[in-house]
Backbone atoms as SQL, in Angstrom:
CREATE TABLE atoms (id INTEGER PRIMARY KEY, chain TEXT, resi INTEGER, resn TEXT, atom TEXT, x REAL, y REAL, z REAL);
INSERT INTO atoms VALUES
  (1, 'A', 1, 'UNK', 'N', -5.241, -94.099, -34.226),
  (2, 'A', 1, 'UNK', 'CA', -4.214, -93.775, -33.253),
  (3, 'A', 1, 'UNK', 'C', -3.391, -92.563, -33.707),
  (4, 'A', 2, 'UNK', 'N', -2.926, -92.534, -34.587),
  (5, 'A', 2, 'UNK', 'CA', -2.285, -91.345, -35.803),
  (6, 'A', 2, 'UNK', 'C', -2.938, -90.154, -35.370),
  (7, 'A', 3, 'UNK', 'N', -4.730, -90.286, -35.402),
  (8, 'A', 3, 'UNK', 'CA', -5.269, -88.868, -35.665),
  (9, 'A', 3, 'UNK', 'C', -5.133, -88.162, -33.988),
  (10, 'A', 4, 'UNK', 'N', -5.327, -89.858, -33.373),
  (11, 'A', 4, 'UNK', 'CA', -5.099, -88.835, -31.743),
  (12, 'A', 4, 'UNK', 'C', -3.715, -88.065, -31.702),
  (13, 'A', 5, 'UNK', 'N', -2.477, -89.182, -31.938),
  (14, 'A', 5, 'UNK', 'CA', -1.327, -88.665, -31.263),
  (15, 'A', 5, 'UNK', 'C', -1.003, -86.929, -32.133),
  (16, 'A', 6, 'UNK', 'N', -1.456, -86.409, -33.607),
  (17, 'A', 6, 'UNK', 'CA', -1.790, -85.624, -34.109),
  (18, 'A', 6, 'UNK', 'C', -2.627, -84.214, -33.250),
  (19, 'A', 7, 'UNK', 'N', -3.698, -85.003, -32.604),
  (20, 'A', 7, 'UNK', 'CA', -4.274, -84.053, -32.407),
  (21, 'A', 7, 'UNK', 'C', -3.591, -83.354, -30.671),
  (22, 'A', 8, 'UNK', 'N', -3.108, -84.467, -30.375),
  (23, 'A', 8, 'UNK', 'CA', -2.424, -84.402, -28.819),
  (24, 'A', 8, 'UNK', 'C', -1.329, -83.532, -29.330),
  (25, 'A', 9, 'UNK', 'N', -0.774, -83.547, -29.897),
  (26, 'A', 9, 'UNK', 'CA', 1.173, -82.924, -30.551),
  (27, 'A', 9, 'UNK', 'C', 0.176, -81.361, -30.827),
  (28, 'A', 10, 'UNK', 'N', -0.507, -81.225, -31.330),
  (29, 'A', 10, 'UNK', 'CA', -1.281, -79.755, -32.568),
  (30, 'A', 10, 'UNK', 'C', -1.982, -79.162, -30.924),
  (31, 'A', 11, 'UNK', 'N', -2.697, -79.507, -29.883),
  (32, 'A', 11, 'UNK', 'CA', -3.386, -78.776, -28.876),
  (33, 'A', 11, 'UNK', 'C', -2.253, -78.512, -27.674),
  (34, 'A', 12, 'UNK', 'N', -0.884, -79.392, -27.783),
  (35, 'A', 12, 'UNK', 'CA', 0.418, -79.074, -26.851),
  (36, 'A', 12, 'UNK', 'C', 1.224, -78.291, -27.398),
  (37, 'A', 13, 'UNK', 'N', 1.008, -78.235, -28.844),
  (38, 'A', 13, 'UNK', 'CA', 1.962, -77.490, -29.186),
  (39, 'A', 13, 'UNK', 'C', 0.937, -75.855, -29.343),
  (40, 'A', 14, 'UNK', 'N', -0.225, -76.004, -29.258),
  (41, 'A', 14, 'UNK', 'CA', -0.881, -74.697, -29.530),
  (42, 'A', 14, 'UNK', 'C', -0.550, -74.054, -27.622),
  (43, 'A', 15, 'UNK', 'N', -0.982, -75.074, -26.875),
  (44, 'A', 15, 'UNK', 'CA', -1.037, -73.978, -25.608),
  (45, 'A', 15, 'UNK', 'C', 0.479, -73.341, -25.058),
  (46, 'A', 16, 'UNK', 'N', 1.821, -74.394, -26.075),
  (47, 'A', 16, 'UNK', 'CA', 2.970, -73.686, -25.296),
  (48, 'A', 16, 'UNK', 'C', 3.296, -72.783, -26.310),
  (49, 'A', 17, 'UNK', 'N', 2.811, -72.361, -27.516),
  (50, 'A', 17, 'UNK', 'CA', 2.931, -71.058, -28.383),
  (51, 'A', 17, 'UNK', 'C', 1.900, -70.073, -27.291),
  (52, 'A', 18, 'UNK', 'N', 1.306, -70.319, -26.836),
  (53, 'A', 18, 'UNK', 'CA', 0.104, -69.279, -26.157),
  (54, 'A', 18, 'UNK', 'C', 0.389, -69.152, -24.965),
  (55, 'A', 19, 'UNK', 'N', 0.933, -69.546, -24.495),
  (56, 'A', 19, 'UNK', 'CA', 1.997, -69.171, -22.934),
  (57, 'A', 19, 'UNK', 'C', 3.576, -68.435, -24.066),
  (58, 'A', 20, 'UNK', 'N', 3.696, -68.955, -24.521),
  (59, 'A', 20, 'UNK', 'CA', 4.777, -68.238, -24.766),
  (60, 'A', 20, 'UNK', 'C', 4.846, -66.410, -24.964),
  (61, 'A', 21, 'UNK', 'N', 3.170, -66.460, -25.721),
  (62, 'A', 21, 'UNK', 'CA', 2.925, -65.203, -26.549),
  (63, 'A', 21, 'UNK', 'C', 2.642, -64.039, -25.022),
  (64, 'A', 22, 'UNK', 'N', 2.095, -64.836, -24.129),
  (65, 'A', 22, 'UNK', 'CA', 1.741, -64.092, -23.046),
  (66, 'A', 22, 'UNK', 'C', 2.058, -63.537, -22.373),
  (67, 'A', 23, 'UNK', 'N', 1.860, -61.899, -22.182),
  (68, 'A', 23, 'UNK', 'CA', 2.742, -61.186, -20.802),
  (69, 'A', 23, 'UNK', 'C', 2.301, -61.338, -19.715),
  (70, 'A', 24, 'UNK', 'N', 3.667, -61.279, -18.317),
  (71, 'A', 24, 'UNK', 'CA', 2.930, -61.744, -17.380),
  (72, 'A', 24, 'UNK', 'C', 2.552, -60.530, -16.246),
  (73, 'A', 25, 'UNK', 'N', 1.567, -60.503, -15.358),
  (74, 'A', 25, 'UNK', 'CA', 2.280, -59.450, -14.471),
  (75, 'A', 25, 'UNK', 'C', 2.152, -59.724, -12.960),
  (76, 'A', 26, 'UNK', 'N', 2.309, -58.843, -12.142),
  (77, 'A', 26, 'UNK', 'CA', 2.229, -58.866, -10.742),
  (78, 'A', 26, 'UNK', 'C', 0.852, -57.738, -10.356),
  (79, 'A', 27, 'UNK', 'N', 0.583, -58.559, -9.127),
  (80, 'A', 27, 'UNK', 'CA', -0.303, -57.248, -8.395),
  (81, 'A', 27, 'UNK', 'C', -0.002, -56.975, -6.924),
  (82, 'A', 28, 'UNK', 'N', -0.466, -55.970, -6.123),
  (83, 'A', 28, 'UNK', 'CA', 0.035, -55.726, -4.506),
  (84, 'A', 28, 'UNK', 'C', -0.468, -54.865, -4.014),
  (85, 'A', 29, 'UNK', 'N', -0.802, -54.567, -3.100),
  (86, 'A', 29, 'UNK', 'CA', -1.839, -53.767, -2.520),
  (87, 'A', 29, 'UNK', 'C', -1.257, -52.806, -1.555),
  (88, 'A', 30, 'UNK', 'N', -1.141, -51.450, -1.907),
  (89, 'A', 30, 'UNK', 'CA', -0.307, -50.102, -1.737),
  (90, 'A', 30, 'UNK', 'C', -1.142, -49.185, -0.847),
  (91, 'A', 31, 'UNK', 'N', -1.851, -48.789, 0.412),
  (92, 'A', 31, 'UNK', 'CA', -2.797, -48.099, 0.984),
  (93, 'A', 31, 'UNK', 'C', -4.191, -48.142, 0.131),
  (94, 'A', 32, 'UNK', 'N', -4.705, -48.809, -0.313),
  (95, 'A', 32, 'UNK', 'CA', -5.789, -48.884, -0.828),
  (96, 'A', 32, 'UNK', 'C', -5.890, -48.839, -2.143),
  (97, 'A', 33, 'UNK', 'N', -4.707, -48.843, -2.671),
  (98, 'A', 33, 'UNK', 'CA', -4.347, -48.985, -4.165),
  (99, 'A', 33, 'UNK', 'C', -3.810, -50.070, -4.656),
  (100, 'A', 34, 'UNK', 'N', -4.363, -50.432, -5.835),
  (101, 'A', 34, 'UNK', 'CA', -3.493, -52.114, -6.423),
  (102, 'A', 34, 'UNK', 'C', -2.374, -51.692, -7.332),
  (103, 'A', 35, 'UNK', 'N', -1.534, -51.778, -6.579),
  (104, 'A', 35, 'UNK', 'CA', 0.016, -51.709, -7.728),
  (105, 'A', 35, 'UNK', 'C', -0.089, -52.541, -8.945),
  (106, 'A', 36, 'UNK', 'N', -0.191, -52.457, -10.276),
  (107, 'A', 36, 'UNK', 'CA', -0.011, -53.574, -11.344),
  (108, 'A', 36, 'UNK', 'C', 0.926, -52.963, -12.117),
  (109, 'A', 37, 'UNK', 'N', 1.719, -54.183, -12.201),
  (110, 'A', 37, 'UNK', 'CA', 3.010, -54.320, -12.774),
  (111, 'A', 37, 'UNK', 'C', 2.876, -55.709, -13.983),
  (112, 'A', 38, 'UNK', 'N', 3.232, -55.102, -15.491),
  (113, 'A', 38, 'UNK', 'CA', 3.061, -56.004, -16.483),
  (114, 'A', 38, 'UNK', 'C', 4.558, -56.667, -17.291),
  (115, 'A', 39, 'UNK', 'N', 4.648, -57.340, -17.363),
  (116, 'A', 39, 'UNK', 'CA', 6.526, -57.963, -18.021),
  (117, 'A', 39, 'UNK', 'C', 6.002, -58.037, -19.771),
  (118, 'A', 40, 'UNK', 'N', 6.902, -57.611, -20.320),
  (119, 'A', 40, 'UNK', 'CA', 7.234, -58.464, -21.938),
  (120, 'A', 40, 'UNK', 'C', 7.157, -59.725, -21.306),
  (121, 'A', 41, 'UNK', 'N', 6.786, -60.422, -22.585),
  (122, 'A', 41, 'UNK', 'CA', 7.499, -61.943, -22.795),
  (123, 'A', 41, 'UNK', 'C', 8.824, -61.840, -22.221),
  (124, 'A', 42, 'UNK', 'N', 9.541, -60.871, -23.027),
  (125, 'A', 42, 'UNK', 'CA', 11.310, -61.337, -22.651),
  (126, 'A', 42, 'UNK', 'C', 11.873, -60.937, -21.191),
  (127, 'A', 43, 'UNK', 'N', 10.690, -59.955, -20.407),
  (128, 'A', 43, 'UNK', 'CA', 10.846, -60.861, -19.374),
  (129, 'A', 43, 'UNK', 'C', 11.106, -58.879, -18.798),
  (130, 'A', 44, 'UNK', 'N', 11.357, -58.018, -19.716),
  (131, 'A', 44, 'UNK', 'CA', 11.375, -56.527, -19.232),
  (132, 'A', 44, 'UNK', 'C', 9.853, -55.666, -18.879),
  (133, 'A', 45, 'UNK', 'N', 10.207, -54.628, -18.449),
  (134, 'A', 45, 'UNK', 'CA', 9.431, -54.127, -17.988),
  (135, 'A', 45, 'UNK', 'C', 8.251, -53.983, -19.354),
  (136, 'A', 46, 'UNK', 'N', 6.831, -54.010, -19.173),
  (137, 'A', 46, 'UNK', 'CA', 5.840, -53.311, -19.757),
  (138, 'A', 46, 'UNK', 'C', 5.352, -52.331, -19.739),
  (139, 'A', 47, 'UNK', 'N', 4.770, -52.779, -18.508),
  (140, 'A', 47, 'UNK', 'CA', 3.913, -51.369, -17.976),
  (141, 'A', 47, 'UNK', 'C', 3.514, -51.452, -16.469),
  (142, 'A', 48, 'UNK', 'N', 3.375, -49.874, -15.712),
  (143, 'A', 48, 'UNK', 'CA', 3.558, -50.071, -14.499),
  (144, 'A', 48, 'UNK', 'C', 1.802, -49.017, -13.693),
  (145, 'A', 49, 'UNK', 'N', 1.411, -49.239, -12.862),
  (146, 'A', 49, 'UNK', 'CA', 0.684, -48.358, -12.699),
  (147, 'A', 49, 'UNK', 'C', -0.110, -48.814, -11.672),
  (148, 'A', 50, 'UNK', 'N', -1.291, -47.999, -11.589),
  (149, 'A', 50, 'UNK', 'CA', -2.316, -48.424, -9.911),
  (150, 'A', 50, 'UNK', 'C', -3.402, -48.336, -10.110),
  (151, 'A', 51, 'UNK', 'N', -4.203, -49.030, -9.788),
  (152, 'A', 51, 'UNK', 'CA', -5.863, -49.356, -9.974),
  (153, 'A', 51, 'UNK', 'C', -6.556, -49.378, -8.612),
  (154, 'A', 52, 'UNK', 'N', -7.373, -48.293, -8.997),
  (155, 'A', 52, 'UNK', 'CA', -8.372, -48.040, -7.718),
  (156, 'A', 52, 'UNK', 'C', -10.452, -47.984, -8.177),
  (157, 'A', 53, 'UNK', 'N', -10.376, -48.818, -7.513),
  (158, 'A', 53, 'UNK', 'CA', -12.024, -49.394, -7.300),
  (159, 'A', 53, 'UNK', 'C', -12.461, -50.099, -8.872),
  (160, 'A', 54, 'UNK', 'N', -11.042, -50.584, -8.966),
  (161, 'A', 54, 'UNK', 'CA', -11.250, -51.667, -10.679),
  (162, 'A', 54, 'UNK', 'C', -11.185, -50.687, -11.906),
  (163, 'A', 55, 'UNK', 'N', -10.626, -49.090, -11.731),
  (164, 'A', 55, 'UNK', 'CA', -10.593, -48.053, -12.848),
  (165, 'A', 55, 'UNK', 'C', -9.226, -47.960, -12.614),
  (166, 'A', 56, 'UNK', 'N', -8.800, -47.770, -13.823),
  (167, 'A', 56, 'UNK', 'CA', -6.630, -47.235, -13.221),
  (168, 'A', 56, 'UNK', 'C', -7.113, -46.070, -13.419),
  (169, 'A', 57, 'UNK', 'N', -5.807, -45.619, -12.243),
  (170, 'A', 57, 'UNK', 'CA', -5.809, -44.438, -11.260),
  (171, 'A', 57, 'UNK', 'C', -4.140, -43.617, -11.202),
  (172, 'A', 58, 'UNK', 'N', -4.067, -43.172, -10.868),
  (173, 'A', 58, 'UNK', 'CA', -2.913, -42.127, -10.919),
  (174, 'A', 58, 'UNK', 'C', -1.749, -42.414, -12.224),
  (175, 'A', 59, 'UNK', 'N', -0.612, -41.875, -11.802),
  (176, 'A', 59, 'UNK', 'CA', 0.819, -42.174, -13.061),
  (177, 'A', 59, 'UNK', 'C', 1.132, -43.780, -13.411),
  (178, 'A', 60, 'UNK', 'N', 0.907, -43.801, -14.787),
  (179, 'A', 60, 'UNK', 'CA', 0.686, -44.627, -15.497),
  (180, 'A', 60, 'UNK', 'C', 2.287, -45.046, -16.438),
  (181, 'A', 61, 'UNK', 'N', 3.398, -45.822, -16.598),
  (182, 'A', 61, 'UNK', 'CA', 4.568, -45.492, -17.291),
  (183, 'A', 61, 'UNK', 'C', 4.516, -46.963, -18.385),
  (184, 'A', 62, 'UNK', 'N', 4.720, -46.892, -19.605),
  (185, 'A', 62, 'UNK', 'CA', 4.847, -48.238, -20.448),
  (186, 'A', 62, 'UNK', 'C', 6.327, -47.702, -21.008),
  (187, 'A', 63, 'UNK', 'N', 6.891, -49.079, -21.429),
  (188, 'A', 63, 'UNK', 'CA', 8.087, -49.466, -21.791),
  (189, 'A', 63, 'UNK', 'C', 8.549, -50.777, -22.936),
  (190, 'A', 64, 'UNK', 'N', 9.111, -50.335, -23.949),
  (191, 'A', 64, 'UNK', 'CA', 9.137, -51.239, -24.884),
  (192, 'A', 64, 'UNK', 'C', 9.984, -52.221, -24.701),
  (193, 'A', 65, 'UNK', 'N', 10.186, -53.676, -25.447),
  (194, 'A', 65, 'UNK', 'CA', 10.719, -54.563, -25.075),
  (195, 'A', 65, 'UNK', 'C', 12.111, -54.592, -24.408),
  (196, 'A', 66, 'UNK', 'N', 12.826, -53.469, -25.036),
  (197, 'A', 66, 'UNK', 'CA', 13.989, -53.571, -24.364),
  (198, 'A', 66, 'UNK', 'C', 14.092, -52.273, -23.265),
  (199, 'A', 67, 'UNK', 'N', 13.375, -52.131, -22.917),
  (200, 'A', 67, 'UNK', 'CA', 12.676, -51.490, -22.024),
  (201, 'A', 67, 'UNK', 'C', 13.092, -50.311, -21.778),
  (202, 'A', 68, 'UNK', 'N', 12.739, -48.964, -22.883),
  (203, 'A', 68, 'UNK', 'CA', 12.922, -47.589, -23.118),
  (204, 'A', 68, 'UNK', 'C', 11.690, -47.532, -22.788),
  (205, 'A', 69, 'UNK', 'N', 11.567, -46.135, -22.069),
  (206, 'A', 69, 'UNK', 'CA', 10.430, -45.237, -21.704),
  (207, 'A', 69, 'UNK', 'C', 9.253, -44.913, -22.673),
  (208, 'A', 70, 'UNK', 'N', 8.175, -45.478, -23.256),
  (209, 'A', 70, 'UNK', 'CA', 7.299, -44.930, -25.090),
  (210, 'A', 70, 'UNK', 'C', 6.571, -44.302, -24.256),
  (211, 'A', 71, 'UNK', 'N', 6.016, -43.976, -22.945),
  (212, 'A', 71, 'UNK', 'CA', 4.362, -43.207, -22.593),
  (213, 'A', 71, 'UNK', 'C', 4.618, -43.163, -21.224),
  (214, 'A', 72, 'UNK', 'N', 4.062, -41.727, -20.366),
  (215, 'A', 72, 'UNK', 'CA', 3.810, -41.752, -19.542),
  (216, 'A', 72, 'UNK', 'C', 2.561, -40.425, -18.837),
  (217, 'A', 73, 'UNK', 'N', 1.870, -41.126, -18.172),
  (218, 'A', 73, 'UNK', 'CA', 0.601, -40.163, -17.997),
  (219, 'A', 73, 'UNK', 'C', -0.053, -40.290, -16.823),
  (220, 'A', 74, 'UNK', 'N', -1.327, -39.928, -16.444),
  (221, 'A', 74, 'UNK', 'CA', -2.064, -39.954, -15.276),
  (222, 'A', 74, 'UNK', 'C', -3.292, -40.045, -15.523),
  (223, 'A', 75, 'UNK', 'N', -4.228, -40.873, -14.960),
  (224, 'A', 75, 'UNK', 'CA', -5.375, -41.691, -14.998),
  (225, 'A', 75, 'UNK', 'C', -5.956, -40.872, -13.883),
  (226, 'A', 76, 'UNK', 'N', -7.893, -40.688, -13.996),
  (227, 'A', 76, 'UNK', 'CA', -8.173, -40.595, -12.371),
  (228, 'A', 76, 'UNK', 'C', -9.577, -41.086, -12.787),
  (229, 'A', 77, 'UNK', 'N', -10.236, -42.134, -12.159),
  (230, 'A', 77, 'UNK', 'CA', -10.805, -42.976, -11.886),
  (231, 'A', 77, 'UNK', 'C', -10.900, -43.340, -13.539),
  (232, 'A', 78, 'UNK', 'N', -10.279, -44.013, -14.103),
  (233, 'A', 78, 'UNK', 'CA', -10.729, -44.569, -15.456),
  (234, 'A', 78, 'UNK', 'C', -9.990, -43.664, -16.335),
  (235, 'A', 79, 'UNK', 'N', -10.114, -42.483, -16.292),
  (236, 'A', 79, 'UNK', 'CA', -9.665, -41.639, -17.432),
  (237, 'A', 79, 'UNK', 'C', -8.720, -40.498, -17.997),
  (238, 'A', 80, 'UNK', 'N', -8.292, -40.683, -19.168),
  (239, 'A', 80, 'UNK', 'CA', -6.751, -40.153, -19.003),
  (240, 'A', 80, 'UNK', 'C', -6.826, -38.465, -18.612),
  (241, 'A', 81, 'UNK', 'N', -5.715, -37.872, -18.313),
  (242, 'A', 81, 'UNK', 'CA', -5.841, -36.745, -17.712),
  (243, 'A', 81, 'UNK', 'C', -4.795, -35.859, -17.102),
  (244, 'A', 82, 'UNK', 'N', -4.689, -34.519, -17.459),
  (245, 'A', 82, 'UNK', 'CA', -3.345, -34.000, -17.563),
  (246, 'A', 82, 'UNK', 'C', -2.518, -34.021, -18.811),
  (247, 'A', 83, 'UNK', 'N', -1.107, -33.840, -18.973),
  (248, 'A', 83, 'UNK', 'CA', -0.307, -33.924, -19.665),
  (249, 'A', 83, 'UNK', 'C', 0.103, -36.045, -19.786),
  (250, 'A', 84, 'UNK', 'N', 0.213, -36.193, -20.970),
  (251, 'A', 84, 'UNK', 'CA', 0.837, -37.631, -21.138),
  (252, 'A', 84, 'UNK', 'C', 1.695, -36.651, -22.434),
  (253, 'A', 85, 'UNK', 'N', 3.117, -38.410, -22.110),
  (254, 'A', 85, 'UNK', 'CA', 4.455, -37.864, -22.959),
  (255, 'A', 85, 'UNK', 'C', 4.389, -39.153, -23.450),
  (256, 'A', 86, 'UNK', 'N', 4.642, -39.369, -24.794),
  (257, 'A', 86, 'UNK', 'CA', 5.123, -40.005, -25.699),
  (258, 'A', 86, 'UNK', 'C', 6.529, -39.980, -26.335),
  (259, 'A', 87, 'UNK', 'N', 7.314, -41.444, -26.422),
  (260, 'A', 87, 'UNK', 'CA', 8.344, -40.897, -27.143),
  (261, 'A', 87, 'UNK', 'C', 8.033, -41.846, -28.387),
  (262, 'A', 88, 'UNK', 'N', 8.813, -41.673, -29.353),
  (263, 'A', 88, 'UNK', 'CA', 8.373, -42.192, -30.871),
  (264, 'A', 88, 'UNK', 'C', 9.778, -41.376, -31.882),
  (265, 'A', 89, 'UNK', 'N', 10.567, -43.089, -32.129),
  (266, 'A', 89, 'UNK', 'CA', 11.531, -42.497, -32.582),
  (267, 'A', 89, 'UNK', 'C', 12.354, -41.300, -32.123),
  (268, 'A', 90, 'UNK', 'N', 12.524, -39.545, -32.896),
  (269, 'A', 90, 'UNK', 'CA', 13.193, -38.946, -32.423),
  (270, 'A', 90, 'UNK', 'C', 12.506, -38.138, -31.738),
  (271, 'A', 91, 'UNK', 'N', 11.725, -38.481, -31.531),
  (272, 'A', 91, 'UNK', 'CA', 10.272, -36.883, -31.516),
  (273, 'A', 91, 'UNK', 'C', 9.215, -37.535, -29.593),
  (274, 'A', 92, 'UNK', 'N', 9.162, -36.356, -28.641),
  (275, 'A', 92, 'UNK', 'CA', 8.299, -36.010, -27.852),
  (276, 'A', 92, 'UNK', 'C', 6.898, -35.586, -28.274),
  (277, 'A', 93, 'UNK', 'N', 5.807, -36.726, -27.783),
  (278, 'A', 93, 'UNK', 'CA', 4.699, -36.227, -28.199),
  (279, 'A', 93, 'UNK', 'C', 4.015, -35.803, -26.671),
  (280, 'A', 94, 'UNK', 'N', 3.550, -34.721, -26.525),
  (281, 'A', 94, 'UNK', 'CA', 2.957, -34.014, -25.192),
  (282, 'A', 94, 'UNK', 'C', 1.298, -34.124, -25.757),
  (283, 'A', 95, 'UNK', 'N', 0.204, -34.349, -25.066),
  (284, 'A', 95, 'UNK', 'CA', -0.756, -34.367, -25.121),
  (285, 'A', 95, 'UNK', 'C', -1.503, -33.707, -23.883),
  (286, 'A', 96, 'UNK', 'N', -2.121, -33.068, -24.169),
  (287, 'A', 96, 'UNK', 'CA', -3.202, -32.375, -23.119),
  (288, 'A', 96, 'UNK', 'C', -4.715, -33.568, -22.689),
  (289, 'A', 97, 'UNK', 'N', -4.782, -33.605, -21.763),
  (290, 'A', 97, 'UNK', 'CA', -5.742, -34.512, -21.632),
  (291, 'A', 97, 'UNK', 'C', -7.027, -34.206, -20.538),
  (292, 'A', 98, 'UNK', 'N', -8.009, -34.188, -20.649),
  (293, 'A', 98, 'UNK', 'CA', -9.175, -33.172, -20.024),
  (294, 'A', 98, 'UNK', 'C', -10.495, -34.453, -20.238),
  (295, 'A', 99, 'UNK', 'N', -10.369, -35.245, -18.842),
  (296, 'A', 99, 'UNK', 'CA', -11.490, -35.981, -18.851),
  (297, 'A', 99, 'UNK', 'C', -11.305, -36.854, -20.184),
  (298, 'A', 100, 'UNK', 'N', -10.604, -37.416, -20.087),
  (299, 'A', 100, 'UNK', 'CA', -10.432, -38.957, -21.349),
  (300, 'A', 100, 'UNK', 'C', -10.425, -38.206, -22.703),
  (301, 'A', 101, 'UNK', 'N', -10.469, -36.675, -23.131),
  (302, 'A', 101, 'UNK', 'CA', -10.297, -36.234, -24.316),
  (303, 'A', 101, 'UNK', 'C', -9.620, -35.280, -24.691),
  (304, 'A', 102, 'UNK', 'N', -8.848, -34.909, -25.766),
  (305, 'A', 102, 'UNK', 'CA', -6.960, -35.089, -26.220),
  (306, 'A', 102, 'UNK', 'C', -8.026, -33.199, -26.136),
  (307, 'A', 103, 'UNK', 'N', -6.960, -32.545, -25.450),
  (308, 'A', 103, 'UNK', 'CA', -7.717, -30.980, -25.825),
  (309, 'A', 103, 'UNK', 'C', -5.857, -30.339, -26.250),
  (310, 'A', 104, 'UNK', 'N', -5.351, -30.702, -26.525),
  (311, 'A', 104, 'UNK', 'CA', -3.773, -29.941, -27.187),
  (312, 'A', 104, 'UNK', 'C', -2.641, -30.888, -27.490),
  (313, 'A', 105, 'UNK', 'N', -2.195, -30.720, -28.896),
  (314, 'A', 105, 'UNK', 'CA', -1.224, -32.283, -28.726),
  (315, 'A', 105, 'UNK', 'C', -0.245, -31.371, -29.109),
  (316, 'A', 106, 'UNK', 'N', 1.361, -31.412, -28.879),
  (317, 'A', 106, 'UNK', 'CA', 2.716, -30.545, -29.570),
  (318, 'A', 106, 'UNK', 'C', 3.347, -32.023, -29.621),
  (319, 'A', 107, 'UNK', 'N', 4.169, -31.823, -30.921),
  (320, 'A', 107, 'UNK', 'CA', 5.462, -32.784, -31.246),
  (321, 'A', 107, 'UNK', 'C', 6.666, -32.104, -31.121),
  (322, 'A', 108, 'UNK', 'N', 7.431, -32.749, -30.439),
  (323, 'A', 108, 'UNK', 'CA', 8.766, -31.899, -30.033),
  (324, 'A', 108, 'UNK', 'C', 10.181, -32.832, -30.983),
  (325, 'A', 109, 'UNK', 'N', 10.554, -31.917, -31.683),
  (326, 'A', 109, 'UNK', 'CA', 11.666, -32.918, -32.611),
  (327, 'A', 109, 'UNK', 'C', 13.116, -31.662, -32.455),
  (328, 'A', 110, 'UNK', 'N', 13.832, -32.048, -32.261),
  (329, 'A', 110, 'UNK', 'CA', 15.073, -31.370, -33.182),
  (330, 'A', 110, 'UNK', 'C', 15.067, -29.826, -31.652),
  (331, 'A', 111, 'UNK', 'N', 14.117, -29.879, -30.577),
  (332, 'A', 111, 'UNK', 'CA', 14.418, -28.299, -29.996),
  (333, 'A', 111, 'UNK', 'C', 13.098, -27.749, -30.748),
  (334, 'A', 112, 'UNK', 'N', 11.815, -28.438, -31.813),
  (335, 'A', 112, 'UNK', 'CA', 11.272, -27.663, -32.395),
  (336, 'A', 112, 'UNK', 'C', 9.857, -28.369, -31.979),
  (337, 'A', 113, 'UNK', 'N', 8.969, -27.146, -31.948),
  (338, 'A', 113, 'UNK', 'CA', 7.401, -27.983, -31.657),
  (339, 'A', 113, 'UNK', 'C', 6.309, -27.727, -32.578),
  (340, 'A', 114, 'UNK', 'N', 5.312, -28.629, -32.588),
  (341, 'A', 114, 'UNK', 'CA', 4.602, -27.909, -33.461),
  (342, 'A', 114, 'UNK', 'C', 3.066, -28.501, -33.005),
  (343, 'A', 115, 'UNK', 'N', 1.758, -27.834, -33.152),
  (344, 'A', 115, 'UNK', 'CA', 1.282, -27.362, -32.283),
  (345, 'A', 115, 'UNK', 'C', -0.163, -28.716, -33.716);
């Protein structure tokens, strides 16, 4: 009886650590585009963006738990593209992006860039 009520307490207590750990999100359907919208756990923004024909698709924005701006970029059918901005600590990271591959990155710190 011990090993059940054990094993009942250890598989209830595993699935409400694993809901806990989990972000949640929303979806909605925008002219032919799926809006997806992702939460922290604590309940702030994640990440926001649109998925078209099951590839994400256009401006893409993520946000850390307490929900500051870390990335924002543009997707087109699957792959990254254009300029994406990073923030990180004090510093702007700009990336060039050409068909899913990084073709120019600058770090912007202080008014200063470097290439």
């Amino acid at each position: 009886m011990k090993k059940y009520l054990f094993l009942m307490f250890f598989f209830l207590g595993f699935f409400l650590f694993a809901q806990q750990e989990e972000n949640y999100f929303t979806q909605s359907e925008i002219g032919g585009l799926i809006k997806y919208t992702q939460y922290h756990k604590n309940g702030q923004l994640y990440q926001t963006g649109y998925i078209r024909n099951n590839k994400l698709h256009g401006e893409w924005t993520s946000y850390d738990q307490k929900g500051n701006k870390i990335s924002i970029g543009s997707y087109k059918n699957g792959k990254k593209t254009s300029k994406w901005f990073f923030w990180k600590d004090n510093s702007l990271i700009e990336v060039d992006f050409i068909d899913n591959k990084v073709r120019k990155t600058v770090i912007w710190t202080d008014s200063k860039s470097t290439s």
